[in-house]
C-alpha positions as CSV (number, residue, x, y, z in Angstrom):
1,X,20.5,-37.3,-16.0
2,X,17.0,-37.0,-14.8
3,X,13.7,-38.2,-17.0
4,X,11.8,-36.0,-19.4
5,X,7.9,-36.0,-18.8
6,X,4.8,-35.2,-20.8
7,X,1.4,-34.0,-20.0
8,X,-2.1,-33.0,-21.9
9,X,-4.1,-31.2,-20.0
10,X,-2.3,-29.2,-17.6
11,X,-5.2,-26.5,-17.4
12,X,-7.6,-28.9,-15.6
13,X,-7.7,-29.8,-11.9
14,X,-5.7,-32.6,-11.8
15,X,-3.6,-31.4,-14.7
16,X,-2.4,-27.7,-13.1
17,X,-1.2,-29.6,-9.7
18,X,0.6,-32.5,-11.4
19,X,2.4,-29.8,-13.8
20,X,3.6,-28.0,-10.9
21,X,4.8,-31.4,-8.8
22,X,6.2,-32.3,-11.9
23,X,8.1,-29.2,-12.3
24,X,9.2,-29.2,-8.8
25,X,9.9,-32.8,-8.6
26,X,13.8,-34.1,-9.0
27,X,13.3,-36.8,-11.5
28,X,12.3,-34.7,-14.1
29,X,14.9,-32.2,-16.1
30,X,12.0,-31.1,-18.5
31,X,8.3,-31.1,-18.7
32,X,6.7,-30.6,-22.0
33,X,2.8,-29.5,-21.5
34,X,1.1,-29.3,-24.4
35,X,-1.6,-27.2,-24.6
36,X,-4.2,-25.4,-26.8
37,X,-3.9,-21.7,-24.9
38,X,-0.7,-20.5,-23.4
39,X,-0.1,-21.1,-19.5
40,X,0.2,-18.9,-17.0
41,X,3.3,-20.5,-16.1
42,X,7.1,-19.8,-15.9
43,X,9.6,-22.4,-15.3
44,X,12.9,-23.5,-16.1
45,X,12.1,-26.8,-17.2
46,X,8.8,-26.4,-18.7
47,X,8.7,-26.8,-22.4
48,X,5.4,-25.1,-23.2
49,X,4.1,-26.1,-26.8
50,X,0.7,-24.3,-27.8
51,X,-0.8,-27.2,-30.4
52,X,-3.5,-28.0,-32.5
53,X,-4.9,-31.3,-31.4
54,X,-6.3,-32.4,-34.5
55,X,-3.1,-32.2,-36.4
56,X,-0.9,-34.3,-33.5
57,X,1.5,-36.0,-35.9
58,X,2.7,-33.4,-37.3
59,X,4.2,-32.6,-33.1
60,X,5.8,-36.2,-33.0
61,X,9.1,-34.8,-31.8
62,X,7.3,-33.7,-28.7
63,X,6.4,-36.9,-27.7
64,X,10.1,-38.6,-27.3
65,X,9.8,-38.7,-23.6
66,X,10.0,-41.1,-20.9
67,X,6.7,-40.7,-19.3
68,X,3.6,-39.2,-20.5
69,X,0.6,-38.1,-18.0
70,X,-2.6,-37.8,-19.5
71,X,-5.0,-35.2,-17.9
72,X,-7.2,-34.9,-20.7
73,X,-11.2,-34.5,-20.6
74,X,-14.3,-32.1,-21.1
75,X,-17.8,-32.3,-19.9
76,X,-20.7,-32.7,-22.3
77,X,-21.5,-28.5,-21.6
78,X,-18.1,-27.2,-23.0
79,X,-18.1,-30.0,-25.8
80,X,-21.4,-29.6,-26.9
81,X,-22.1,-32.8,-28.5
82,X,-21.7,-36.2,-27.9
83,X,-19.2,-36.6,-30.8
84,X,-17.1,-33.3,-29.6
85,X,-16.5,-34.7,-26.5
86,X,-15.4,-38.7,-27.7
87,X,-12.8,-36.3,-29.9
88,X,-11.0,-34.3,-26.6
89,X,-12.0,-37.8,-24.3
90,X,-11.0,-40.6,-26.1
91,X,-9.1,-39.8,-29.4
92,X,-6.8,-37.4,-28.8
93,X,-5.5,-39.5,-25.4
94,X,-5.5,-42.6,-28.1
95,X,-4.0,-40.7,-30.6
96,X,-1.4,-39.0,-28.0
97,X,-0.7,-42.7,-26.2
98,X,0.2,-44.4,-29.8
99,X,2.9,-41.2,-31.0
100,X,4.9,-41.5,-27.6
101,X,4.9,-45.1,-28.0
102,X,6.5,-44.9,-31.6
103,X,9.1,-42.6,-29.8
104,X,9.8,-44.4,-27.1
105,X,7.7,-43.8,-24.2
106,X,8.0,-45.9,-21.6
107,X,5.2,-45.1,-19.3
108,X,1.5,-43.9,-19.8
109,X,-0.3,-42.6,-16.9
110,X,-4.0,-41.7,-17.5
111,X,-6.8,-40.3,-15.9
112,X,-10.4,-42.2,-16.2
113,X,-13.5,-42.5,-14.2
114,X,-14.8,-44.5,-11.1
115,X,-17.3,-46.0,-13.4
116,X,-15.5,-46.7,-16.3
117,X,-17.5,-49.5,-18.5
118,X,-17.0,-50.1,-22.1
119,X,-20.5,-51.9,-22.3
120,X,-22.0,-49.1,-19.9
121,X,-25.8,-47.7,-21.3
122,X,-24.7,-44.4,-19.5
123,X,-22.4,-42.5,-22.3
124,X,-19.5,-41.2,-19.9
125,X,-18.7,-44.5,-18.9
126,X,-18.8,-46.1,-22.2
127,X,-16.9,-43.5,-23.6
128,X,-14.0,-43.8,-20.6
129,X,-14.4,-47.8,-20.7
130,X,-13.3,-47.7,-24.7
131,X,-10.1,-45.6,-23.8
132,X,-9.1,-48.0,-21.6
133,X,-9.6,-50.6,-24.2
134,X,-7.8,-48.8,-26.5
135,X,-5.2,-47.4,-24.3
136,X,-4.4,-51.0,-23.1
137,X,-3.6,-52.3,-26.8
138,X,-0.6,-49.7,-26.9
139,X,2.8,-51.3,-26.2
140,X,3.7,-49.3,-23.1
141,X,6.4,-51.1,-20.4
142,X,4.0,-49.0,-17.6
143,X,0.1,-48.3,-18.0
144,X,-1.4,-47.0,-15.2
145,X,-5.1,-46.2,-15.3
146,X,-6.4,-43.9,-12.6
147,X,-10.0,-44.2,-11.6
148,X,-11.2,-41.5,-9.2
149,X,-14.1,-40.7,-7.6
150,X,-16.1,-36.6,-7.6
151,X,-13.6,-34.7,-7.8
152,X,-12.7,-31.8,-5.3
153,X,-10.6,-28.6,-5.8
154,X,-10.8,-25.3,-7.7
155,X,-12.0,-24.9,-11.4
156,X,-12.4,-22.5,-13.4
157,X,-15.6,-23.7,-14.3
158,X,-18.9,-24.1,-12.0
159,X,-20.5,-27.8,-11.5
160,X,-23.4,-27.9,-9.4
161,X,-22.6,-31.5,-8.9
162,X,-19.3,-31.5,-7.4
163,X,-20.2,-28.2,-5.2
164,X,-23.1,-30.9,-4.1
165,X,-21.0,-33.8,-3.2
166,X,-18.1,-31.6,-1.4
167,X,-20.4,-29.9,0.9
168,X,-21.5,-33.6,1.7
169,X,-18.7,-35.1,2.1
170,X,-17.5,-31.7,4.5
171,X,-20.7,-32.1,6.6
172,X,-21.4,-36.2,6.6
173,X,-17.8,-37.6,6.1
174,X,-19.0,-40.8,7.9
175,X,-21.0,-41.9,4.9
176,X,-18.7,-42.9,3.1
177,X,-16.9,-45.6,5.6
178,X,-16.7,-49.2,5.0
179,X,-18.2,-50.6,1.7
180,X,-19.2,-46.8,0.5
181,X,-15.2,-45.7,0.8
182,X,-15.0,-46.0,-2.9
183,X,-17.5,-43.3,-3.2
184,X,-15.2,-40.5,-1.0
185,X,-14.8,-37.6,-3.3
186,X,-11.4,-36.8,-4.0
187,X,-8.9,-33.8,-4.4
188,X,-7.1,-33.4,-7.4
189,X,-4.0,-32.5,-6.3
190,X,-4.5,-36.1,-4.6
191,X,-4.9,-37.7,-8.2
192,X,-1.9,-35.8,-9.4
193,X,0.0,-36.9,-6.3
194,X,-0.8,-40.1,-6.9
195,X,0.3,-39.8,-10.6
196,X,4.0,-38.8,-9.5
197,X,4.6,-41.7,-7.3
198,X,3.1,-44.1,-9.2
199,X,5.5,-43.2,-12.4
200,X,8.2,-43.5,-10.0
201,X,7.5,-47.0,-9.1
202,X,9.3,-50.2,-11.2
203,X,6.0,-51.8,-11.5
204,X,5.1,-52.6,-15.2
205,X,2.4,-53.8,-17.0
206,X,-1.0,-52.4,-17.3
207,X,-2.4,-51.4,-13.9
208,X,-6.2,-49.6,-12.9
209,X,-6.2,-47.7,-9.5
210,X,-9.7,-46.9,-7.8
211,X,-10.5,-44.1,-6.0
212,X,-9.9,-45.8,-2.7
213,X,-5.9,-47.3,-3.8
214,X,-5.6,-43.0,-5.1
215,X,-6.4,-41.7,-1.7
216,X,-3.7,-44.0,-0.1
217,X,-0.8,-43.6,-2.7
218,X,-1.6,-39.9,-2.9
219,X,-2.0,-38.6,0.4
C-alpha cells in the first residue's frame, strides 16, 4: 500500500509542481492539498480540502499522513503587514508541523530561504530563521529544511526582482561559478523535485539543504 502525503501551499511555484509530481508519483495513493481557494485541479488521488487556516485544529483528521510538504509563504505586498505575514510564514507551518506530528507524521519537508537567520536585522530572514527553530523542536523521524536561492518559474504574481535576477542569470550564467554557485537562481519545479526525492530517502533526523545540494538532488 503506497504512502499518503500532505501539502500547504500547492498554489505557489514550488507548491503547483510538487502537487502534480506528487500526484503522478507511485509512492503516493493520496494527496491531500489543503488550501484556502479551490484548485484547478482533477485527480484521482487528490483529496482537495478548502480550509480556514486560522481554525487548523479543528482539520486534525487531515493531517494523519505520512509525509507532509510545506510550500507555504507570502511576500510583504500581499500580506500587508509585518504581523500578516509571520501569521501565513511562520505560524500556520508551526501550527501545521505540530498537528501532523500528534497524528503521526513521519516526515516534514519545508521550504525556507537561502538566508535564513534567526538573529538576522533583515525581517525575512529572521522570520524564516525562527521557523526553523521552531520547526526543529517538533518530534519528526525526517525534517528536511530546503533553502533555495531567487526563484525561477511562472507566478501568478509579478516581482520585479526575480524578473531581474532571471534575465541575469539567462545572459551572464558564468557569474555565478565557484564560490558565487550558492547564489544561481533556481526553478521551482527544481525545489519541488528535490522535495520528492528527498522524502523518498531513509535519511532521518533534521537536515537543511542549500541552494547548491537542491540543484543537484533536483535536476
Amino acid at each position: 500500500m503506497g504512502k499518503k502525503a500532505l501539502i500547504a501551499g500547492s498554489t505557489g511555484l514550488i507548491g503547483n509542481e510538487l502537487l502534480q509530481i506528487l500526484l503522478d508519483s507511485k509512492e503516493y495513493d493520496q494527496v491531500t492539498a489543503i488550501v484556502r481557494r479551490p484548485l484547478d485541479v482533477k485527480h484521482s488521488k487528490l483529496v482537495e480540502r478548502v480550509i480556514d487556516f486560522d481554525r487548523l485544529e479543528e482539520y486534525i483528521g487531515l493531517f494523519a499522513v505520512d509525509d507532509v510538504f510545506c510550500c507555504l509563504g507570502t511576500t510583504i505586498k500581499k500580506a500587508k503587514t509585518k504581523e500578516a505575514m509571520w501569521k501565513i510564514d511562520v505560524d500556520y507551518p508551526v501550527s501545521i508541523a505540530k498537528l501532523a506530528s500528534s497524528k503521526g507524521a513521519r516526515k516534514f519537508l519545508l521550504v525556507s530561504s537561502m538566508n535564513a537567520d534567526p538573529d538576522s536585522p533583515i525581517f525575512y530572514s529572521k522570520m524564516k530563521g525562527k521557523l526553523e527553530e521552531e520547526i526543529k523542536r517538533i518530534p519528526f523521524e525526517t525534517t528536511a529544511i530546503f533553502r533555495p536561492s531567487l526563484l525561477l518559474g511562472e507566478r501568478d504574481e509579478f516581482r520585479l526582482g526575480e524578473r531581474a535576477a532571471a534575465a541575469i542569470f539567462t545572459k551572464m550564467p558564468f557569474l555565478f561559478a565557484g564560490p558565487f554557485k550558492k547564489y544561481k537562481a533556481i526553478e521551482g519545479k527544481t525545489v519541488a523535485s528535490a522535495m520528492y526525492r528527498v522524502a523518498q530517502l531513509d535519511k532521518t533526523g533534521f537536515t537543511i539543504y542549500p541552494s547548491e545540494h537542491i540543484h543537484e538532488l533536483g535536476e
